[in-house]
C-alpha positions as CSV (number, residue, x, y, z in Angstrom):
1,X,41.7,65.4,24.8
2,X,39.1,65.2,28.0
3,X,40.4,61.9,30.2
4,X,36.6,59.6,30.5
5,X,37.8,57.6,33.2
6,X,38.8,53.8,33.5
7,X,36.4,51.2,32.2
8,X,35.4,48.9,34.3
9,X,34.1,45.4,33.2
10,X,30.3,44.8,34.4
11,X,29.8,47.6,36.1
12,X,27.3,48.6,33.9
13,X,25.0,45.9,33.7
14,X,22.1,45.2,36.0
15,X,19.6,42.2,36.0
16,X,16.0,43.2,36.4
17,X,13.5,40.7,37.5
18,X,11.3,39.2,34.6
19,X,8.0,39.6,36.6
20,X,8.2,42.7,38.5
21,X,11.2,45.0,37.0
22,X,13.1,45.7,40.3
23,X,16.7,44.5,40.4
24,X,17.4,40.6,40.6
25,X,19.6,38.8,43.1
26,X,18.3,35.3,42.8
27,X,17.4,32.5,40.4
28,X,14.4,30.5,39.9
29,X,13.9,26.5,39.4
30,X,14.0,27.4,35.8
31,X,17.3,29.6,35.8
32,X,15.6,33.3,35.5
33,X,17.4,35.5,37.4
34,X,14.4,37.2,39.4
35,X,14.1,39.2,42.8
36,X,13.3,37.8,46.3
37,X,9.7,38.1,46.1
38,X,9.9,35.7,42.8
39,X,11.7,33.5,43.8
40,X,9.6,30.6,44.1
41,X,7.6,31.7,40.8
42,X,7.8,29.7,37.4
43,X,7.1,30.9,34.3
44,X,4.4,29.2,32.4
45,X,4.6,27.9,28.9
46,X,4.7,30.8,26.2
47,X,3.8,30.3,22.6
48,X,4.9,32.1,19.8
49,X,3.1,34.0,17.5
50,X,3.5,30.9,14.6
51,X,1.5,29.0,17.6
52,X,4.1,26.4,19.0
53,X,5.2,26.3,22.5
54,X,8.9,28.0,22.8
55,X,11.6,26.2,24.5
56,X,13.5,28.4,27.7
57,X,17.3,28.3,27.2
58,X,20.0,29.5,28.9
59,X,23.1,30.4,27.0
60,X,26.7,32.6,27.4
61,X,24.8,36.1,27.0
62,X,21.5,34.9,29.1
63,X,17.9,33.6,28.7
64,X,16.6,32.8,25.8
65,X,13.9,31.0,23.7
66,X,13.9,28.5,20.7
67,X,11.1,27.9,18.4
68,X,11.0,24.9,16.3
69,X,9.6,27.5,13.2
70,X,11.0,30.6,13.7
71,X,14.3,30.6,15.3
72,X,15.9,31.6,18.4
73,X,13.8,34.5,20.3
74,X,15.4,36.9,23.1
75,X,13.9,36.8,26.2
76,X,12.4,40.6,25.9
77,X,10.7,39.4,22.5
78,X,9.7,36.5,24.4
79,X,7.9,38.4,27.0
80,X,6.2,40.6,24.5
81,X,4.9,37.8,23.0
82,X,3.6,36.7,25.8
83,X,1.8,39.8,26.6
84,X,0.4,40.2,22.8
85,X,-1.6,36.8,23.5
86,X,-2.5,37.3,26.6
């Protein structure tokens, strides 16, 4: 049996930044972690593809969004949404 070494809890997880993609260190007025450069950014209002406006949440795994219709949507579906109607 090959020894894989120790795990090592959250070593593996980095935060990008929502608008650019380099690594975050900061959060926003709305809670998004985001880079320096973003800092003072918001995010406007996105609407889903059912055409209501999605609500931001933050919960114990992250960002997320909440439709009245359709559910709770992650913030990488959110985004994509957000890119399909633009």
């Amino acid at each position: 049996m090959a020894f894989r070494g120790r795990k090592v809890y959250g070593s593996y997880k980095t935060v990008s930044c929502v608008f650019c993609g380099k690594l975050a260190m900061n959060k926003n007025e709305q809670g998004l972690e985001v880079c320096a450069e973003h800092k003072e950014r918001v995010m406007n209002n996105i609407k889903c593809t059912c055409g209501s406006l999605l609500e931001m949440r933050d919960g114990k795994f992250g960002t997320f969004f909440s439709c009245v219709n359709c559910g709770n949507i992650s913030l990488r579906k959110a985004l994509e949404m957000k890119q399909i109607m633009e």
